[in-house]
Gaussian input, Z-matrix of N, CA and C with variables (Angstrom, degrees):
# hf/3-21g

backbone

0 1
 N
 C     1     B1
 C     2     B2     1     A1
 N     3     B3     2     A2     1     D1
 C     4     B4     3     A3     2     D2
 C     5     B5     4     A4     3     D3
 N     6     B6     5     A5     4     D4
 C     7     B7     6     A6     5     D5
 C     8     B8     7     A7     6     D6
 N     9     B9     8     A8     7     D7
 C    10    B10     9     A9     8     D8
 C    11    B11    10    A10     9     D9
 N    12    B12    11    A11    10    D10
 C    13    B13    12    A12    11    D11
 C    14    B14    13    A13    12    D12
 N    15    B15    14    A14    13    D13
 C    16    B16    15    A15    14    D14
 C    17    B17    16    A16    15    D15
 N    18    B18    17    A17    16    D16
 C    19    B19    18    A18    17    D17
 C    20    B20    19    A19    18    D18
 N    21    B21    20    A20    19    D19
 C    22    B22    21    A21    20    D20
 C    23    B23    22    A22    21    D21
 N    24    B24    23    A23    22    D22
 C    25    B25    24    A24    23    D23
 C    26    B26    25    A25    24    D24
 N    27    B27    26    A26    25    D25
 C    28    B28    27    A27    26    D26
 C    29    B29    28    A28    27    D27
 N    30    B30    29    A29    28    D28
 C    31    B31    30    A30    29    D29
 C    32    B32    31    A31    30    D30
 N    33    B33    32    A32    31    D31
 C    34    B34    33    A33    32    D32
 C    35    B35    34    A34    33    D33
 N    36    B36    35    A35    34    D34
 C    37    B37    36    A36    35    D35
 C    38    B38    37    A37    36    D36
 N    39    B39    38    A38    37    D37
 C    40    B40    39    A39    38    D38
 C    41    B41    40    A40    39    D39
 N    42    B42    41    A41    40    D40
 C    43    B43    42    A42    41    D41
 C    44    B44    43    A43    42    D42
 N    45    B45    44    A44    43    D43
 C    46    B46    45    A45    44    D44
 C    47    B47    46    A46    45    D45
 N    48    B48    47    A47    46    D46
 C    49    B49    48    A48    47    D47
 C    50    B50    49    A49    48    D48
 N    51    B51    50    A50    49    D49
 C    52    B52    51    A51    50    D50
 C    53    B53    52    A52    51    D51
 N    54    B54    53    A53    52    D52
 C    55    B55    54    A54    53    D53
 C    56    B56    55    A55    54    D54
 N    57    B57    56    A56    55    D55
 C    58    B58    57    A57    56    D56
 C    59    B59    58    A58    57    D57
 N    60    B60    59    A59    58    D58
 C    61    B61    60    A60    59    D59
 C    62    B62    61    A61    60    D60
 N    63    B63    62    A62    61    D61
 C    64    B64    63    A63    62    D62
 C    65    B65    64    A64    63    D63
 N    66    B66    65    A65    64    D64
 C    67    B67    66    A66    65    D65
 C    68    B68    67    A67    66    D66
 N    69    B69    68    A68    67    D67
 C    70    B70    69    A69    68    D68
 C    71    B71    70    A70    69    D69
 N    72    B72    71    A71    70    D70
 C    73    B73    72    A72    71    D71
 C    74    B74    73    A73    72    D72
 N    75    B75    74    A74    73    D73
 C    76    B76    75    A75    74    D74
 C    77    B77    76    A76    75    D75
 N    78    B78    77    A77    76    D76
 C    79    B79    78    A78    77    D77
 C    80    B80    79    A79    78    D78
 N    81    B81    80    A80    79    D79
 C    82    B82    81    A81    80    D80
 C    83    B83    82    A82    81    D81
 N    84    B84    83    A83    82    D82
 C    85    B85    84    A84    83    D83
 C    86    B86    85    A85    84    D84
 N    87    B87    86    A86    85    D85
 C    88    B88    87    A87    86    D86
 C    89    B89    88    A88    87    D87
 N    90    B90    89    A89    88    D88
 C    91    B91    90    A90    89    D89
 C    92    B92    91    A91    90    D90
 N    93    B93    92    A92    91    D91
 C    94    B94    93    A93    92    D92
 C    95    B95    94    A94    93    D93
 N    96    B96    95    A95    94    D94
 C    97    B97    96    A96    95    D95
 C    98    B98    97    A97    96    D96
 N    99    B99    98    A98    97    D97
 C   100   B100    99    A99    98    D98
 C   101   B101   100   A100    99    D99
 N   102   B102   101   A101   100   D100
 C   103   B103   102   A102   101   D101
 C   104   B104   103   A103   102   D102
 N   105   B105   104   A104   103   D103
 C   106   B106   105   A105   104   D104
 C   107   B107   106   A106   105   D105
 N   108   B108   107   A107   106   D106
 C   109   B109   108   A108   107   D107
 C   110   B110   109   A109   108   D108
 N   111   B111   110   A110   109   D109
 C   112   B112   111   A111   110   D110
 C   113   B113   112   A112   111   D111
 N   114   B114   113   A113   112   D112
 C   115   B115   114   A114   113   D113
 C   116   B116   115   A115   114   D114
 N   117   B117   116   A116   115   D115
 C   118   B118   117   A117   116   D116
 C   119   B119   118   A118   117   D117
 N   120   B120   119   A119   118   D118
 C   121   B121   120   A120   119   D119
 C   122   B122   121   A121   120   D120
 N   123   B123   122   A122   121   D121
 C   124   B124   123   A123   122   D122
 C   125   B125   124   A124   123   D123
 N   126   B126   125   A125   124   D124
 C   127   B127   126   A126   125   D125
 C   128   B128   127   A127   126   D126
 N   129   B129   128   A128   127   D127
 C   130   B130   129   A129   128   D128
 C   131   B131   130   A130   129   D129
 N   132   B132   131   A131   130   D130
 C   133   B133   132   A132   131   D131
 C   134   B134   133   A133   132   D132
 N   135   B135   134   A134   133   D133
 C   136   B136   135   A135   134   D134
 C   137   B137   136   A136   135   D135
 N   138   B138   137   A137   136   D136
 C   139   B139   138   A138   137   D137
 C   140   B140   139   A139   138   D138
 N   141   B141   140   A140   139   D139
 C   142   B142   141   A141   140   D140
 C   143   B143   142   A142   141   D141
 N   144   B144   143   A143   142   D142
 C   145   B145   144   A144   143   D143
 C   146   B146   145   A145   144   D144
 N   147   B147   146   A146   145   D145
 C   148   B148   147   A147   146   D146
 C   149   B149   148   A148   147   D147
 N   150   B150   149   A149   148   D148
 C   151   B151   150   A150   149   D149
 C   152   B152   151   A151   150   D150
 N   153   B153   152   A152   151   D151
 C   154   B154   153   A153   152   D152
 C   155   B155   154   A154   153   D153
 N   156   B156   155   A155   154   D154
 C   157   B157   156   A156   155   D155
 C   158   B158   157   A157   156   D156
 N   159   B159   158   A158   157   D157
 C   160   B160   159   A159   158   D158
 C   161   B161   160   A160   159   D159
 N   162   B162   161   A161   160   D160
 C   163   B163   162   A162   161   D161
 C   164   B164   163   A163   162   D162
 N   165   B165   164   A164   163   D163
 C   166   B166   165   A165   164   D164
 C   167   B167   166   A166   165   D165
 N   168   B168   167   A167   166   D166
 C   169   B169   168   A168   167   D167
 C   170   B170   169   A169   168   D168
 N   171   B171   170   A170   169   D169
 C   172   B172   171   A171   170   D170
 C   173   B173   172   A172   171   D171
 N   174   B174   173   A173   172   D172
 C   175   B175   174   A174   173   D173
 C   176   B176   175   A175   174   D174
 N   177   B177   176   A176   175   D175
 C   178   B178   177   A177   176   D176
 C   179   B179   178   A178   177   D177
 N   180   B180   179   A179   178   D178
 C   181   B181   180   A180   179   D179
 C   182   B182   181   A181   180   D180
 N   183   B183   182   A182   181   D181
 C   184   B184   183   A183   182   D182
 C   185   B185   184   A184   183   D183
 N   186   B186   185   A185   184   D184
 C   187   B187   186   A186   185   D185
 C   188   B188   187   A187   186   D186
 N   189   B189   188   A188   187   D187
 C   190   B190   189   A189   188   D188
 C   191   B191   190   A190   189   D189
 N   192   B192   191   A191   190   D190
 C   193   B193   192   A192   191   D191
 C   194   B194   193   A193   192   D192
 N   195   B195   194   A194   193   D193
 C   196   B196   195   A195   194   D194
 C   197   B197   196   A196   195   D195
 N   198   B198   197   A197   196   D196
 C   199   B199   198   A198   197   D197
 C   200   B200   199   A199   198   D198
 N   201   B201   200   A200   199   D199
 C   202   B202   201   A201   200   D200
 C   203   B203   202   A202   201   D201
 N   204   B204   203   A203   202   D202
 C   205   B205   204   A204   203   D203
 C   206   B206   205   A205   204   D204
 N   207   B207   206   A206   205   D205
 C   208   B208   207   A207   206   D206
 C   209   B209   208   A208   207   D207
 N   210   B210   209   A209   208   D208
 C   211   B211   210   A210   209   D209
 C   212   B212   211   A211   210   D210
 N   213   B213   212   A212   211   D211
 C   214   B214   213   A213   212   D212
 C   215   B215   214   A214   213   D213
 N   216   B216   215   A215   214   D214
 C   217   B217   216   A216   215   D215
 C   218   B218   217   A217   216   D216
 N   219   B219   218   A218   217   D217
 C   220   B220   219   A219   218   D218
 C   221   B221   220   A220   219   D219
 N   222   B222   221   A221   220   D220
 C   223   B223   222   A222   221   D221
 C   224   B224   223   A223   222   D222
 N   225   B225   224   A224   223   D223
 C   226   B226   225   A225   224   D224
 C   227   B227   226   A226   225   D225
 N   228   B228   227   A227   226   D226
 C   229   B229   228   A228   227   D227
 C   230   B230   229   A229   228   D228
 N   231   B231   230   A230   229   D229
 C   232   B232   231   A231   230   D230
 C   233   B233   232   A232   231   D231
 N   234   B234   233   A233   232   D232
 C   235   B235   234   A234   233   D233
 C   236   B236   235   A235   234   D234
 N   237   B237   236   A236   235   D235
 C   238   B238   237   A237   236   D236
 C   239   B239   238   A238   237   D237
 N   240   B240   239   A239   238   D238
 C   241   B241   240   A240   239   D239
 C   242   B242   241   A241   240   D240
 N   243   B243   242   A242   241   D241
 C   244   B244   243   A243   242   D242
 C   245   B245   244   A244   243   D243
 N   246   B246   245   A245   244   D244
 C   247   B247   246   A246   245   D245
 C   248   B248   247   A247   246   D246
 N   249   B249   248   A248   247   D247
 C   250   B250   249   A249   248   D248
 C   251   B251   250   A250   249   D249
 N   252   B252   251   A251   250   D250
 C   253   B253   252   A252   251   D251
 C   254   B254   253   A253   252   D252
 N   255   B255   254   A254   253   D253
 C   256   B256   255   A255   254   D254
 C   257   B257   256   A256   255   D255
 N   258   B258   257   A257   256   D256
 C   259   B259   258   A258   257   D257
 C   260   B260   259   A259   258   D258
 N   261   B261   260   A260   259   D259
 C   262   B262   261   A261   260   D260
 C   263   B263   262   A262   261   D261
 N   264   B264   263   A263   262   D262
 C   265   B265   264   A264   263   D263
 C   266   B266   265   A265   264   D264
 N   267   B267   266   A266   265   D265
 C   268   B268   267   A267   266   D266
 C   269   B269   268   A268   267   D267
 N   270   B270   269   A269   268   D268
 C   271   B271   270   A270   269   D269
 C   272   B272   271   A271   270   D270
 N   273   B273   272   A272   271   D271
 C   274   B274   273   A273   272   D272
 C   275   B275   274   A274   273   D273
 N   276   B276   275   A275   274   D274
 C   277   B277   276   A276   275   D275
 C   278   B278   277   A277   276   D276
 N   279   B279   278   A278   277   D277
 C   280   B280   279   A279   278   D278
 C   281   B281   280   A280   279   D279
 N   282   B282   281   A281   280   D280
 C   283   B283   282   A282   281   D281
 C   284   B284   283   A283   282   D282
 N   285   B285   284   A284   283   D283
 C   286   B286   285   A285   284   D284
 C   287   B287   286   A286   285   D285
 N   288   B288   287   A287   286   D286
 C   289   B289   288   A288   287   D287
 C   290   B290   289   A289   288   D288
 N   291   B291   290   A290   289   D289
 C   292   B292   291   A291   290   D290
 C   293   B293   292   A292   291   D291
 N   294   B294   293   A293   292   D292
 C   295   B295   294   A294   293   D293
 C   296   B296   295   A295   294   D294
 N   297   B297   296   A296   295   D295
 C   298   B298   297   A297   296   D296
 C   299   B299   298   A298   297   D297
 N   300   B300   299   A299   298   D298
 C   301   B301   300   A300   299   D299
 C   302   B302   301   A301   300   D300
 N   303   B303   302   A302   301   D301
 C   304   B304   303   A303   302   D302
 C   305   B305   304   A304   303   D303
 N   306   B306   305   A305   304   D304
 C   307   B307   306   A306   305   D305
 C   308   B308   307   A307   306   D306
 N   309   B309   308   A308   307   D307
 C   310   B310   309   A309   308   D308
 C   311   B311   310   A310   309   D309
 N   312   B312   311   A311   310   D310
 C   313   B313   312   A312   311   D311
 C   314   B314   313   A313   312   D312

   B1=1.4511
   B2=1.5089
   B3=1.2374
   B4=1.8288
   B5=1.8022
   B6=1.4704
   B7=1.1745
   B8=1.7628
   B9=1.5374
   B10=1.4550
   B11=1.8806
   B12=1.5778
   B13=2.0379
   B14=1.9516
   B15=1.1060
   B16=1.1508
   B17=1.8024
   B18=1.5094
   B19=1.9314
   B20=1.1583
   B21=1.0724
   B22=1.6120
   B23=1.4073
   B24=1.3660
   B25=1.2771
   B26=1.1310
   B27=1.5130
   B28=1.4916
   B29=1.5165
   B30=1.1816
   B31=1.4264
   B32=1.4091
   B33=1.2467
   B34=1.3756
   B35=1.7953
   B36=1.2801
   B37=1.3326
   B38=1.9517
   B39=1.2824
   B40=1.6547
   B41=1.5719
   B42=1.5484
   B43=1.8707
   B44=1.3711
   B45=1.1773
   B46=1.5971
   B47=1.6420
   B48=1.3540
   B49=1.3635
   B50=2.0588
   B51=1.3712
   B52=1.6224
   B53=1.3777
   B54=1.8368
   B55=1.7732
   B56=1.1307
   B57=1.2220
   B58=1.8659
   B59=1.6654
   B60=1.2418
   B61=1.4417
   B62=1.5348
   B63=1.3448
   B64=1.6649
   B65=1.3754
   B66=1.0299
   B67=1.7850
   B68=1.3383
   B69=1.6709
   B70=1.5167
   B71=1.2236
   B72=1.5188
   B73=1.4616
   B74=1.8050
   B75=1.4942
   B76=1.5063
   B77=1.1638
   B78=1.5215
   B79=1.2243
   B80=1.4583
   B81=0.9851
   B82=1.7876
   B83=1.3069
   B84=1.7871
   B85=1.8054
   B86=1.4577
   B87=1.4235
   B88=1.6334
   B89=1.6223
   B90=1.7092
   B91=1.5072
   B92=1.3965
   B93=1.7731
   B94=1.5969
   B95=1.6336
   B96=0.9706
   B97=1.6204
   B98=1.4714
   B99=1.3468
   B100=1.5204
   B101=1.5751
   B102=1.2837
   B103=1.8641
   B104=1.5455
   B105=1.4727
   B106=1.3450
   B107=1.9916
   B108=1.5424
   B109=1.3547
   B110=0.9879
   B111=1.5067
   B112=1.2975
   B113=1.1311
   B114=1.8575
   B115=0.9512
   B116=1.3910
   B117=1.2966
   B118=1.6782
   B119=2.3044
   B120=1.0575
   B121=1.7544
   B122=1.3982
   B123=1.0743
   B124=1.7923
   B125=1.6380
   B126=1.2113
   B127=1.6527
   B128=1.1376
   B129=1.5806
   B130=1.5025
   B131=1.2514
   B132=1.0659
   B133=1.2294
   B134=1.1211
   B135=1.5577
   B136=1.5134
   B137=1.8498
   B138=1.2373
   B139=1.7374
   B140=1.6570
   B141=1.2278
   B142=1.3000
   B143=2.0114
   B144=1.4873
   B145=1.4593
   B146=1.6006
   B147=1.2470
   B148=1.5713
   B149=1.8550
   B150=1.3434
   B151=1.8865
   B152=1.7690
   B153=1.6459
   B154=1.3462
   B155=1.0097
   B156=1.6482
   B157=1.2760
   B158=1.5565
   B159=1.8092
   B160=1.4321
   B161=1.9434
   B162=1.2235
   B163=1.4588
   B164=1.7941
   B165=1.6841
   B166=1.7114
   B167=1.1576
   B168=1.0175
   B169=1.6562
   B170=1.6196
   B171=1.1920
   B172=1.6701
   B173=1.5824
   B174=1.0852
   B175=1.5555
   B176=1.4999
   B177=1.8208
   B178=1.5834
   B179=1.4957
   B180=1.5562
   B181=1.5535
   B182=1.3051
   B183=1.7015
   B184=1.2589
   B185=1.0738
   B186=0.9418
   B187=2.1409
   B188=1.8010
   B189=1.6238
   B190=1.8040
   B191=1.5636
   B192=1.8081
   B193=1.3479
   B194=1.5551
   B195=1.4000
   B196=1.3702
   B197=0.9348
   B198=1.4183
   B199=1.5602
   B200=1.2763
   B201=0.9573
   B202=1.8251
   B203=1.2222
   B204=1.2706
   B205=1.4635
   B206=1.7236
   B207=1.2704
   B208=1.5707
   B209=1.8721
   B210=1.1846
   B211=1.3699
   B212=1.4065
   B213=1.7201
   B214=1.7684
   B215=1.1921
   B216=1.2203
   B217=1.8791
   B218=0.8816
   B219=1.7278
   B220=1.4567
   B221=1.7907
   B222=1.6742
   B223=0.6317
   B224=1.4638
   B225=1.8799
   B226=1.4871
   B227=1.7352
   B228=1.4954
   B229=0.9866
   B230=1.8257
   B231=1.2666
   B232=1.2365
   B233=1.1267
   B234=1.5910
   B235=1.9572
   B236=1.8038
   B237=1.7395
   B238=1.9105
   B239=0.7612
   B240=1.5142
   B241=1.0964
   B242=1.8148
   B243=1.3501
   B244=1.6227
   B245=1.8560
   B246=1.0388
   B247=1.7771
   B248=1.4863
   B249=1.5247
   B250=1.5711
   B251=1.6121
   B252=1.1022
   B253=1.3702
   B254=1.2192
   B255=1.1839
   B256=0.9414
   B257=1.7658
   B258=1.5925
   B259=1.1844
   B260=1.1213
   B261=1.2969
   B262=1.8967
   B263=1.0339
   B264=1.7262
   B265=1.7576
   B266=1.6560
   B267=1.8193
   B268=1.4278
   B269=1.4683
   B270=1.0529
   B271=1.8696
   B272=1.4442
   B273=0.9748
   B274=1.6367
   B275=1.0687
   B276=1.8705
   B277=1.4231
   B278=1.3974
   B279=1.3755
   B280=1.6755
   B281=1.5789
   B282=1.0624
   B283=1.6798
   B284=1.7558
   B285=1.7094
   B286=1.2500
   B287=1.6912
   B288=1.2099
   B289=1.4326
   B290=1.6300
   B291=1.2564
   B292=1.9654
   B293=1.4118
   B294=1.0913
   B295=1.4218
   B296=1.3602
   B297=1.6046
   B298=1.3202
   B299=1.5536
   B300=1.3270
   B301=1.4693
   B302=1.9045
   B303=0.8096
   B304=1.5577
   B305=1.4148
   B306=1.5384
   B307=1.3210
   B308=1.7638
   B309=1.4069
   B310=1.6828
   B311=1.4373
   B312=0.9180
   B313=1.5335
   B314=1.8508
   A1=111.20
   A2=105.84
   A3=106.10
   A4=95.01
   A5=118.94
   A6=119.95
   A7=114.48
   A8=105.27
   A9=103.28
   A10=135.72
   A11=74.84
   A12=101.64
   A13=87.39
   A14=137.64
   A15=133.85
   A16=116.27
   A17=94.38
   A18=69.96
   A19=130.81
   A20=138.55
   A21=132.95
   A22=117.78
   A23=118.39
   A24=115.40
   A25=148.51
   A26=111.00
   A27=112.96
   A28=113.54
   A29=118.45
   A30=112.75
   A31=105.93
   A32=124.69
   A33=140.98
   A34=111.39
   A35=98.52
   A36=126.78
   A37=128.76
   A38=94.75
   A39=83.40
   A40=124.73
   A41=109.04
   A42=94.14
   A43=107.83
   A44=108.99
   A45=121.81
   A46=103.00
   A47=108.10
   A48=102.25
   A49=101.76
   A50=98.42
   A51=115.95
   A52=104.97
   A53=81.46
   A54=85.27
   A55=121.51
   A56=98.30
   A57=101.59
   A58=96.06
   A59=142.61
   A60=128.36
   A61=122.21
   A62=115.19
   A63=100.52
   A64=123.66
   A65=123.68
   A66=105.67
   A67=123.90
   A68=115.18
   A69=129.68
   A70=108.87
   A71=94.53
   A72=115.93
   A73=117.97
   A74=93.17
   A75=97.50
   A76=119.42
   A77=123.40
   A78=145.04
   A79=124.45
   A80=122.98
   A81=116.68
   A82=81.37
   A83=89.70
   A84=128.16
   A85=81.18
   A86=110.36
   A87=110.05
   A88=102.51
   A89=112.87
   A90=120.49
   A91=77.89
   A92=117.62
   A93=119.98
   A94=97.45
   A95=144.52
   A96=122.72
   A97=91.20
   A98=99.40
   A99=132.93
   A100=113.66
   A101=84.58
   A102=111.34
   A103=99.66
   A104=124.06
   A105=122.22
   A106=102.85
   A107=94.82
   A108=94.36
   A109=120.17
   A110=136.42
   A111=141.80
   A112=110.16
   A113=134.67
   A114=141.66
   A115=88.92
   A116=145.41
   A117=117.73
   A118=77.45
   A119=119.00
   A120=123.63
   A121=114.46
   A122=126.03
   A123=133.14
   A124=99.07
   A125=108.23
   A126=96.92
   A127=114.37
   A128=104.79
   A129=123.81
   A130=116.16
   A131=131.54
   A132=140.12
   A133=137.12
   A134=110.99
   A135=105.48
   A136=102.66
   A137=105.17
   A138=94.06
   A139=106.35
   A140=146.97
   A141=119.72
   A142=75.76
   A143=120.97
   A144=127.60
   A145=113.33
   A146=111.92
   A147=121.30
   A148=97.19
   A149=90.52
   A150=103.29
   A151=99.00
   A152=131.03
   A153=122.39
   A154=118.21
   A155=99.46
   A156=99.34
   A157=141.94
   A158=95.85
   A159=99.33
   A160=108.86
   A161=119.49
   A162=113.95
   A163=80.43
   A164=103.73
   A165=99.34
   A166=108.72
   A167=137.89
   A168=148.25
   A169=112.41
   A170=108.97
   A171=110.78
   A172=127.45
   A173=107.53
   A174=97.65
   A175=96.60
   A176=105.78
   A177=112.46
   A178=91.26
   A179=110.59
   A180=123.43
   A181=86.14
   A182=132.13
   A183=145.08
   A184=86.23
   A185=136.13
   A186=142.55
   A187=82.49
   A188=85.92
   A189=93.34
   A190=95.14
   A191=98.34
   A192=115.91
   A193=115.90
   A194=119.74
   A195=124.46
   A196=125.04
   A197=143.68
   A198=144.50
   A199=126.33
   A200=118.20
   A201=109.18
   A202=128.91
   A203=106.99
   A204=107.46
   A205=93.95
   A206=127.75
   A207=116.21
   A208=105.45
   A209=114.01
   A210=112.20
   A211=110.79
   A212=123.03
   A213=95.07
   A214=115.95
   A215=144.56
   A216=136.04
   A217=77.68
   A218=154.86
   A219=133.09
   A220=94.85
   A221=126.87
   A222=113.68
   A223=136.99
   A224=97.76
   A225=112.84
   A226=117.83
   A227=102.05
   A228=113.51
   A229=141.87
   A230=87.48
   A231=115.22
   A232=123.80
   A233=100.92
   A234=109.43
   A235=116.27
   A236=88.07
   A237=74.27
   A238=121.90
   A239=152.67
   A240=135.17
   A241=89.65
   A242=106.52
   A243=106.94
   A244=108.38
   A245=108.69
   A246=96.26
   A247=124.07
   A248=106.27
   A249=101.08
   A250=111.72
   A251=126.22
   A252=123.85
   A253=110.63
   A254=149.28
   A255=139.95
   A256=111.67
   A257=122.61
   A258=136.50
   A259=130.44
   A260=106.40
   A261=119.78
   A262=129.46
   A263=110.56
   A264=93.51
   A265=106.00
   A266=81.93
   A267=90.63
   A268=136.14
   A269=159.45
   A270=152.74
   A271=101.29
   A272=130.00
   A273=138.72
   A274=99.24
   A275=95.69
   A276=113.06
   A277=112.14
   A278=112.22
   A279=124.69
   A280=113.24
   A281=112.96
   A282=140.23
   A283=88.78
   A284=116.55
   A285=114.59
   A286=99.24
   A287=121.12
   A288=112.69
   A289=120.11
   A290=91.40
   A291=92.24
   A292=105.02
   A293=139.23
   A294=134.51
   A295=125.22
   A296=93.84
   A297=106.30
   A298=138.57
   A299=104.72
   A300=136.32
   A301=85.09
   A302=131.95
   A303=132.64
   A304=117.97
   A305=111.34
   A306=109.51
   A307=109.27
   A308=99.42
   A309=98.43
   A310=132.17
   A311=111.11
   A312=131.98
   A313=102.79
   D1=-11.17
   D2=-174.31
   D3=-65.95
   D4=-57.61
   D5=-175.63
   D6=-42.46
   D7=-34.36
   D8=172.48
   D9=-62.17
   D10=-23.18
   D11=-171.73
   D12=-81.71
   D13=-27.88
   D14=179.34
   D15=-86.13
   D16=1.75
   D17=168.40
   D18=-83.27
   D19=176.61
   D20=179.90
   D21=-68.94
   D22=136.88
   D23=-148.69
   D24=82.42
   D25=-36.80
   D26=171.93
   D27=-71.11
   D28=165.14
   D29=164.11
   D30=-177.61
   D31=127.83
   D32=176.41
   D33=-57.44
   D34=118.12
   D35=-174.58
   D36=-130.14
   D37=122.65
   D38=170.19
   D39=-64.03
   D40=121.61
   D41=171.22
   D42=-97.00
   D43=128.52
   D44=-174.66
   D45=24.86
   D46=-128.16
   D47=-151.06
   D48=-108.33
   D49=4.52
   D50=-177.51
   D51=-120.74
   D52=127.26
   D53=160.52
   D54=-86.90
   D55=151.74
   D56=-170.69
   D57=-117.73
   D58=5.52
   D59=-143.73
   D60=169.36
   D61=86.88
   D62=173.78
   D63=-136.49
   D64=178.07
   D65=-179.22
   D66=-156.70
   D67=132.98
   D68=173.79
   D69=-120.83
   D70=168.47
   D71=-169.42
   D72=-1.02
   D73=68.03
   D74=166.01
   D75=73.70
   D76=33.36
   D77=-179.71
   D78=-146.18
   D79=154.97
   D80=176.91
   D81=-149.17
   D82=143.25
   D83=-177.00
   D84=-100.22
   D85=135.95
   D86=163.72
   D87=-146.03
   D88=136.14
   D89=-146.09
   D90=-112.91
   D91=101.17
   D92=167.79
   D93=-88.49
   D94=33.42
   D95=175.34
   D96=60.93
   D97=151.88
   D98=158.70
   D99=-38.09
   D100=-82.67
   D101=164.13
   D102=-25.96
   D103=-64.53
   D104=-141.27
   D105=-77.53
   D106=-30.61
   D107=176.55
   D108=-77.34
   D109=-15.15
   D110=-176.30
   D111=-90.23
   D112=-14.19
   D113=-163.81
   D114=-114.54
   D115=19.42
   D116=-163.86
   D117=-168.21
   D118=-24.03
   D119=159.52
   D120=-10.00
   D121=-57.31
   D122=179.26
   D123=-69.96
   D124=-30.09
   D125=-173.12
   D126=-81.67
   D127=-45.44
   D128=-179.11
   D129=-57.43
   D130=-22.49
   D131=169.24
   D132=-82.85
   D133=-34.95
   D134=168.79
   D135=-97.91
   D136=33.89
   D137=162.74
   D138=-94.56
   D139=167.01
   D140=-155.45
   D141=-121.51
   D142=-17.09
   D143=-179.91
   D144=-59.84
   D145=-19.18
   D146=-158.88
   D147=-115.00
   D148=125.61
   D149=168.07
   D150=-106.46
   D151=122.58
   D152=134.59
   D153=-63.37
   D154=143.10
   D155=166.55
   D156=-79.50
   D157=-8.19
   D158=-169.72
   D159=159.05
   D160=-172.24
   D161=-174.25
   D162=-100.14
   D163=142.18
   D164=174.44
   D165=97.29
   D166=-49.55
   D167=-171.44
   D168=-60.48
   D169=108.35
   D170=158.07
   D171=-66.34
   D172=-22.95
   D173=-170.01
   D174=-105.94
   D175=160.21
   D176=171.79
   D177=-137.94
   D178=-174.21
   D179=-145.49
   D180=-150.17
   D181=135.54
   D182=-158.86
   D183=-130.72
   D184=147.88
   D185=154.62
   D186=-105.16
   D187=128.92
   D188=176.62
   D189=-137.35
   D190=116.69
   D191=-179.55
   D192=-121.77
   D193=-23.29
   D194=164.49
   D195=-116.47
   D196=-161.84
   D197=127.40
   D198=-44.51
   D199=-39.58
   D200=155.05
   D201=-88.18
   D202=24.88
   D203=165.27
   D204=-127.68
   D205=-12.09
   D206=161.83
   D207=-79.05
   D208=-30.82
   D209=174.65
   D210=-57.52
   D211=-63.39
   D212=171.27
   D213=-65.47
   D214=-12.55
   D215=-175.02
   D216=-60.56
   D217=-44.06
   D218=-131.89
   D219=-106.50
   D220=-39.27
   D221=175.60
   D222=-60.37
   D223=-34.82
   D224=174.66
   D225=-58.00
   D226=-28.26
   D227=174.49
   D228=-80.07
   D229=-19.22
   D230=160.18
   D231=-62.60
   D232=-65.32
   D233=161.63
   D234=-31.82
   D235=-62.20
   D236=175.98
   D237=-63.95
   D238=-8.12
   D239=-145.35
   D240=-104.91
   D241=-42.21
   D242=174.10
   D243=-71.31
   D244=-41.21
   D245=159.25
   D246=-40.76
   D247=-47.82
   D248=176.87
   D249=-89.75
   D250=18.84
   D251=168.16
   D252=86.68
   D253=17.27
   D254=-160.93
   D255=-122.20
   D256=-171.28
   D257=175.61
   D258=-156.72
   D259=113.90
   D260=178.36
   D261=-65.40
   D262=109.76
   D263=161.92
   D264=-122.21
   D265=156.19
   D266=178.72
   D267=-92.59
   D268=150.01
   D269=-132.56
   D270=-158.81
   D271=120.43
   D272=131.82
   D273=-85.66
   D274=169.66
   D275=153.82
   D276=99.63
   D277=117.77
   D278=175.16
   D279=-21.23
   D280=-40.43
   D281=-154.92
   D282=-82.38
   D283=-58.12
   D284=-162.03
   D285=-75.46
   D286=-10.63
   D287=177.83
   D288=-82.92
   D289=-45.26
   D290=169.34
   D291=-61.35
   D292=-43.05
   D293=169.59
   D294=-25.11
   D295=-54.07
   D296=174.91
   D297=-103.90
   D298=-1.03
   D299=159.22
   D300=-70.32
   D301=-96.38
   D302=-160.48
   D303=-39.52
   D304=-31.34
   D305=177.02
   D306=-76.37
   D307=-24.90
   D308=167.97
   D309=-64.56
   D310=-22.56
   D311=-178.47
   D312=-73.00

């Protein structure tokens, strides 16, 4: 998944004060709300990429081995990100990185 954090455009960002999203060894945790899994359950399930975790559980687990399996991480991820209310923007540029290097600090 590191190779995924390097495409153009992406870039690792805090959303507000919740994580919605992180990733190891070739996987991404993605926190759809309760709601979101119960509403999206029939789908989630017959993707064979996606593990639930359980009845109750917000977050699910993607195994990401190609480009179409980083394409739904992005979509699933998308969903949460409008589950938690929020809105993405995207930054290039030397300029947009100190920005956000400083806000990390």
């Amino acid at each position: 998944m590191a190779r995924g954090a390097r495409v153009r455009g992406v870039e690792r960002r805090a959303f507000g004060t919740h994580e919605i999203a992180h990733t190891h060894n070739g996987q991404v945790d993605v926190r759809l709300t309760r709601a979101g899994v119960r509403d999206l359950r029939d789908e989630l399930r017959s993707d064979a990429r996606i593990d639930l975790r359980g009845p109750g559980f917000d977050w699910i687990l993607i195994r990401v081995r190609n480009a179409a399996d980083v394409k739904r991480a992005v979509e699933l991820l998308r969903y949460a990100m409008r589950a938690a209310g929020g809105t993405v923007t995207a930054s290039r540029g030397s300029a947009a990185r100190r920005r956000a290097r400083t806000r990390q600090r």
